[in-house]
C-alpha positions as CSV (number, residue, x, y, z in Angstrom):
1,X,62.0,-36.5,0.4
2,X,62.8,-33.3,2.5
3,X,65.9,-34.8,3.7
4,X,66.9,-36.2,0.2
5,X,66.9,-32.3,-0.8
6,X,68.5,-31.2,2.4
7,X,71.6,-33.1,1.6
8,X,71.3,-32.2,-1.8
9,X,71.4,-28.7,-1.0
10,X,74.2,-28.9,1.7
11,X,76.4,-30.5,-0.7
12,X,75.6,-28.0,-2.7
13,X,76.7,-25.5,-0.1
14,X,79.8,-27.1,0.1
15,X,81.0,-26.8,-3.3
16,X,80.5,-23.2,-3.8
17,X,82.7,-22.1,-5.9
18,X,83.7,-18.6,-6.8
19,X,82.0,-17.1,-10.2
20,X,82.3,-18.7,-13.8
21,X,84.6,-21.5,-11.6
22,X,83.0,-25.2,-12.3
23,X,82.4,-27.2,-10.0
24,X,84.5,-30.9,-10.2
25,X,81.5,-33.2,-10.0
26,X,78.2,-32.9,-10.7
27,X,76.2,-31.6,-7.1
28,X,73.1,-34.2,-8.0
29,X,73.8,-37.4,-9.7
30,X,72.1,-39.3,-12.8
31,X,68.8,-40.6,-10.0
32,X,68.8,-37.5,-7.8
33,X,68.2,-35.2,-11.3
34,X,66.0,-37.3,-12.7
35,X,63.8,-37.4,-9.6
36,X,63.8,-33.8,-9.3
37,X,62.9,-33.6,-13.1
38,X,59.9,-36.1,-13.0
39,X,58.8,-34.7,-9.6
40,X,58.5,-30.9,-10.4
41,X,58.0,-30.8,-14.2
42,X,56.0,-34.1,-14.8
43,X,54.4,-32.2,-17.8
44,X,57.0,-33.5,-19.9
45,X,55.7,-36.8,-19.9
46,X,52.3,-35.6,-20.7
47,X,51.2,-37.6,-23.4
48,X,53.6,-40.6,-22.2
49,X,57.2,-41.0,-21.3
50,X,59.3,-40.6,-24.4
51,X,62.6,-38.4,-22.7
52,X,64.5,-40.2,-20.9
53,X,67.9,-38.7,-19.0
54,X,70.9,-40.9,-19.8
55,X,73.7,-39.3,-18.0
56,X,74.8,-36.4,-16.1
57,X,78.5,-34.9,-15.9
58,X,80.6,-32.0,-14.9
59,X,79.1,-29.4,-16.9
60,X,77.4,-32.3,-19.0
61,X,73.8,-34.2,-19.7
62,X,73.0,-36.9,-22.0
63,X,69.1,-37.2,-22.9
64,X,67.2,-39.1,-25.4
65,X,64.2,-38.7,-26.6
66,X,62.7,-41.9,-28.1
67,X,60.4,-42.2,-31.5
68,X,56.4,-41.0,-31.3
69,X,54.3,-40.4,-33.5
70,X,53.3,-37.3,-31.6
71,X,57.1,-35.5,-32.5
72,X,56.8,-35.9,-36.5
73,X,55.9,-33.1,-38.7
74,X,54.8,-33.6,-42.6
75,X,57.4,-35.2,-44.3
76,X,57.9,-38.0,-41.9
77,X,60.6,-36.5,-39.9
78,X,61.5,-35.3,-36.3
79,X,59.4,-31.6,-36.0
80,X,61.6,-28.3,-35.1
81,X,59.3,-28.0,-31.9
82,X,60.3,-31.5,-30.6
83,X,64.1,-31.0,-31.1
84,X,63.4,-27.4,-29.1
85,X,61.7,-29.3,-26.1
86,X,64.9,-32.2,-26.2
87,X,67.5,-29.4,-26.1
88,X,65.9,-27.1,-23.8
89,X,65.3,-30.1,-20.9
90,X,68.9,-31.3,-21.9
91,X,70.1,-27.8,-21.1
92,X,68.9,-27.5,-18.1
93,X,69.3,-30.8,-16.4
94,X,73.3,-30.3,-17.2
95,X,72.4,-27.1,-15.0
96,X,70.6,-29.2,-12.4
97,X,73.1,-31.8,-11.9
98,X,76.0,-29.0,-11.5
99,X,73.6,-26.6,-9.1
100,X,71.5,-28.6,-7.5
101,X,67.6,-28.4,-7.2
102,X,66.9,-25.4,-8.3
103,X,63.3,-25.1,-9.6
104,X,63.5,-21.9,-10.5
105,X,66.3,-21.5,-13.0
106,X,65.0,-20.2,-16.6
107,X,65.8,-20.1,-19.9
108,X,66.4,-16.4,-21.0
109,X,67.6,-17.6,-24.0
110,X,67.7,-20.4,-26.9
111,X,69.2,-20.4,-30.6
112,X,68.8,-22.8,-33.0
113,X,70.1,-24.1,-36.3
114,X,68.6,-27.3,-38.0
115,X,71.6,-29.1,-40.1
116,X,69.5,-31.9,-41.5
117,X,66.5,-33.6,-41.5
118,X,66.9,-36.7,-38.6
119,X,63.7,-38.7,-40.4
120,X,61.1,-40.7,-38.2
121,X,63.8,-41.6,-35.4
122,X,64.3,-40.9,-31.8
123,X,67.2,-38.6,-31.1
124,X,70.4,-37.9,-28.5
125,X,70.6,-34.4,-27.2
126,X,74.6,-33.9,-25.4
127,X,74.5,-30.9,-23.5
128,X,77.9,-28.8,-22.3
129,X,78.0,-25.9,-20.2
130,X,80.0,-23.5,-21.2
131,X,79.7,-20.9,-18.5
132,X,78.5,-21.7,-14.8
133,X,78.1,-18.6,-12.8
134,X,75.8,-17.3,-10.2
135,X,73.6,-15.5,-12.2
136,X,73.8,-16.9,-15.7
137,X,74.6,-20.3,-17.2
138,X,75.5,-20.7,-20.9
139,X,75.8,-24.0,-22.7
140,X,75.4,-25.8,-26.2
141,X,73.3,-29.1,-26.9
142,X,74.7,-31.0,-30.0
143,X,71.7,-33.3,-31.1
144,X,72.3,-36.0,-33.1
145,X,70.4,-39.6,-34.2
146,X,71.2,-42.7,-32.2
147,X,74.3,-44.3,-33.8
148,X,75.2,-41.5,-35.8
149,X,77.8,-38.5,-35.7
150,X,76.0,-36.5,-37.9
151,X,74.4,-33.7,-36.1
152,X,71.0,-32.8,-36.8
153,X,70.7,-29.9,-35.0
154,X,72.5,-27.7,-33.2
155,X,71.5,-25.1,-30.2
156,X,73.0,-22.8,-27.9
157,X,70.9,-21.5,-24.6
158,X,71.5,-19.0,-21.5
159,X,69.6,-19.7,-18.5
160,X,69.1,-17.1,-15.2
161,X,69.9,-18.6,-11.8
162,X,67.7,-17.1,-9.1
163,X,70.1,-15.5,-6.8
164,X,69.0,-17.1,-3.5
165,X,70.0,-20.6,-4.9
């Protein structure tokens, strides 16, 4: 695994870019970030595997988070909690996949605004990064329910990059 992360990291190297300049691809591919996410955060399955990461992109991640019981609130639909979790992992595996495996990148910052109730479904989070520096990244996740354009929620975050990336 040490020499998966090496070449990870030297590609990495490679594509450093100047400040708030993307990068053309994504550094780690769909496999390489879902590794990394399962590996050093497996507390997000805790209580069984129901996010699943769809797609990664330049600037861009795709993650669904399938029906459980576990995500309702009263009222039969998805809770504010579980939408919060979706967009938040979304977030930062779009941040992953364009930096590579960095562990240590946190969320400084998350805003929220609940458009309409999804009901007792599983949901579709579509992250975009808006900003990619060295020090901060800035994106929006657009959630929605599978098969619809109708957006049920929608969130804006800033994470910090450690500097010794």
């Amino acid at each position: 695994m040490a020499a998966d992360l090496s070449a990870i990291r030297a590609r990495a190297a490679r594509r450093a870019m100047p400040p708030d300049t993307p990068p053309d691809l994504p550094v780690m591919d769909l496999a390489e970030t879902t590794a990394f996410l399962d590996r050093e955060f497996p507390q997000m399955h805790h209580g069984g595997r129901s996010l699943y990461l769809e797609a990664v992109g330049p600037l861009s991640a795709r993650m669904r988070l399938d029906h459980h019981e576990r995500h309702l609130r009263p009222g039969g639909t998805v809770s504010g909690p579980a939408m919060m979790g979706l967009a938040d992992i979304a977030l930062y595996a779009a941040i992953l996949a364009n930096i590579g495996p960095v562990a240590l990148a946190v969320t400084t910052n998350l805003s929220f605004n609940f458009l309409r109730k999804p009901g007792a479904t599983g949901l579709v989070a579509e992250a975009r990064l808006l900003k990619l520096g060295r020090r901060l990244a800035v994106g929006e996740v657009l959630i929605t329910a599978p098969g619809s354009n109708d957006l049920v929620c929608h969130a804006t975050g800033t994470y910090s990059i450690p500097p010794d990336r």
